[in-house]
C-alpha positions in Angstrom: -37.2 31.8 -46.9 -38.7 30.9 -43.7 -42.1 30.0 -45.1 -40.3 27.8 -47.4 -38.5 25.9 -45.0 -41.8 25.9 -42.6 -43.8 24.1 -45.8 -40.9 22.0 -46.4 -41.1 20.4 -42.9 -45.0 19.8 -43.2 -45.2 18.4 -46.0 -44.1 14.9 -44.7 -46.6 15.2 -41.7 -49.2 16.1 -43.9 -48.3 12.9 -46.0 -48.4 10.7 -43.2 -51.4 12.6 -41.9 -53.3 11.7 -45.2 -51.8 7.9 -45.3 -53.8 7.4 -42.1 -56.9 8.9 -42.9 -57.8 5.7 -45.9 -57.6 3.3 -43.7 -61.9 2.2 -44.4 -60.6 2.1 -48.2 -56.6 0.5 -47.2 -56.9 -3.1 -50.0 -56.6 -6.3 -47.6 -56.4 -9.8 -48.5 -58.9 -12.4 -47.0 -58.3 -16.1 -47.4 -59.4 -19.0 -44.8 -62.0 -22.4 -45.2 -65.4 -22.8 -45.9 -67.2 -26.0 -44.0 -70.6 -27.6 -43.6 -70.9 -29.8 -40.9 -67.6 -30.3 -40.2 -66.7 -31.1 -43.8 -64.8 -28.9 -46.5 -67.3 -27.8 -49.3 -65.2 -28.6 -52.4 -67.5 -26.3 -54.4 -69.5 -23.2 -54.9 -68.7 -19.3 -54.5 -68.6 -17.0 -51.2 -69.1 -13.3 -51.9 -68.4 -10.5 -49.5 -70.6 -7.5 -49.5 -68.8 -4.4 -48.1 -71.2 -2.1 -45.9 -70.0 0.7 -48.4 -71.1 -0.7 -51.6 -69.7 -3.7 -54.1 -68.7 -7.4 -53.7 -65.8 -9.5 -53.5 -66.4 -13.1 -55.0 -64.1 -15.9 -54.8 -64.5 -20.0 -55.7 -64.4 -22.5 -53.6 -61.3 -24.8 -54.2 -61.2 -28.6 -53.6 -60.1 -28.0 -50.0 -62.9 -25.4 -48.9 -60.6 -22.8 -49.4 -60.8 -19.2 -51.0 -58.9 -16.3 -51.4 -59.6 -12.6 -52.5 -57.3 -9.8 -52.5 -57.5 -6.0 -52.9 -60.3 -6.3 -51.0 -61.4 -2.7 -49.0 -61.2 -3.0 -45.2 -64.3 -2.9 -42.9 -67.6 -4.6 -41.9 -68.8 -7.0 -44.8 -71.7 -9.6 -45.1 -71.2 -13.3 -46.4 -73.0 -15.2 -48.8 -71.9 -18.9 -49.9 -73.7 -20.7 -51.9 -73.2 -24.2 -53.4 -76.1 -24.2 -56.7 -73.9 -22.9 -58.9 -72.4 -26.9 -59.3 -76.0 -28.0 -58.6 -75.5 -30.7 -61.5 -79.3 -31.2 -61.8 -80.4 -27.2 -61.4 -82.5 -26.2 -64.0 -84.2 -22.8 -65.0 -87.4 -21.8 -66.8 -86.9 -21.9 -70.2 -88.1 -19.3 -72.5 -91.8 -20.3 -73.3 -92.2 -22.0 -70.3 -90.4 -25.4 -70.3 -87.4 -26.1 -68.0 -83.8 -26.9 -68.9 -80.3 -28.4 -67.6 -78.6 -25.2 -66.2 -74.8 -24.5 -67.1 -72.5 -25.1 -64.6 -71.0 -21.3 -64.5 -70.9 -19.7 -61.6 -73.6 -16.6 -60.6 -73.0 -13.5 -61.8 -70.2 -11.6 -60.0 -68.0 -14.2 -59.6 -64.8 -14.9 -61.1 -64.8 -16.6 -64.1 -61.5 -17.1 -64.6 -61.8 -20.7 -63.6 -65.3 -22.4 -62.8 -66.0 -23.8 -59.8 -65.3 -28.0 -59.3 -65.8 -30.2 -57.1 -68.1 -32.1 -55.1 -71.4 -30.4 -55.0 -73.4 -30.5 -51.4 -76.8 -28.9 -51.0 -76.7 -26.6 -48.1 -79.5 -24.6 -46.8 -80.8 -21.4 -48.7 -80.5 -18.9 -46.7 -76.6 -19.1 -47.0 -77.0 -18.1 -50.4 -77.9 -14.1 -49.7 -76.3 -11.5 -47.7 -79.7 -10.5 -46.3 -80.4 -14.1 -44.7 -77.0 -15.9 -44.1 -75.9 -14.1 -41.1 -72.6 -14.1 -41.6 -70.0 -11.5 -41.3 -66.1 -10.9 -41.4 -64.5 -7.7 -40.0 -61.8 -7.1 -42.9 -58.8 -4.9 -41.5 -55.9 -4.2 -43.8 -53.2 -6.7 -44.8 -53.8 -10.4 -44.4 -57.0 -11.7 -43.0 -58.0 -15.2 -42.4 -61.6 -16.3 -41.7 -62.9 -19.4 -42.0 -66.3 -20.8 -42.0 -68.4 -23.4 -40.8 -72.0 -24.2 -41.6 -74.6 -26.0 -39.8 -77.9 -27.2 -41.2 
């Protein structure tokens, strides 16, 4: 009867023991603005790339502003990027020639609703995790971190 009891009073420790442990993995929510000189960009996609693996992609609204949610706490890298609206990028065509591009957003972003807005060219390397050099510390619950790019 003892052991019973003894188990029965652990078990909630051990619960809240275990809650704790996650916390890398807890879901956050990250919302805030994305400038370029001073200005909202009104169009494009920023994607967060968790240190662990994945990505988090959200679109631009006609404020600057973005929003994803369930996203796993920690150290990520940024990439925004504005070509996706580019209404004159083109891509090889098959054969060689060159055609009018879609404007969808890049693969791994939501496509729930495409991107609109003003489209503003903004420099390249802001385009990939590996040459932006931006970062957001994601911690759980709410988190707000805005942006704002210089040439």
């Amino acid at each position: 009867m003892t052991t019973q009891r003894q188990l029965f009073l652990l078990l909630p420790l051990s619960l809240i023991l275990l809650a704790g442990c996650g916390k890398g993995n807890s879901p956050a929510r990250l919302s805030g603005t994305v400038k370029y000189n001073g200005q909202p960009l009104t169009a494009g996609t920023i994607t967060f790339y968790p240190k662990d693996g994945g990505s988090y992609g959200a679109n631009l609204d006609s404020e600057g502003k973005y929003s994803v949610s369930d996203v796993r706490a920690g150290e990520a890298e940024v990439a925004i990027e504005t070509e996706s609206v580019n209404p004159k990028r083109t891509v090889p065509k098959y054969g060689g020639g060159r055609e009018k591009m879609s404007s969808a957003p890049p693969e791994g972003t939501p496509s729930s609703s495409a991107p609109k807005g003003t489209y503003v060219k903004i420099p390249d390397k802001y385009g990939k995790k590996e040459t932006s050099g931006l970062t957001v510390t994601i911690t759980k619950g709410k988190n707000t971190k805005d942006f704002d790019l210089t040439p």
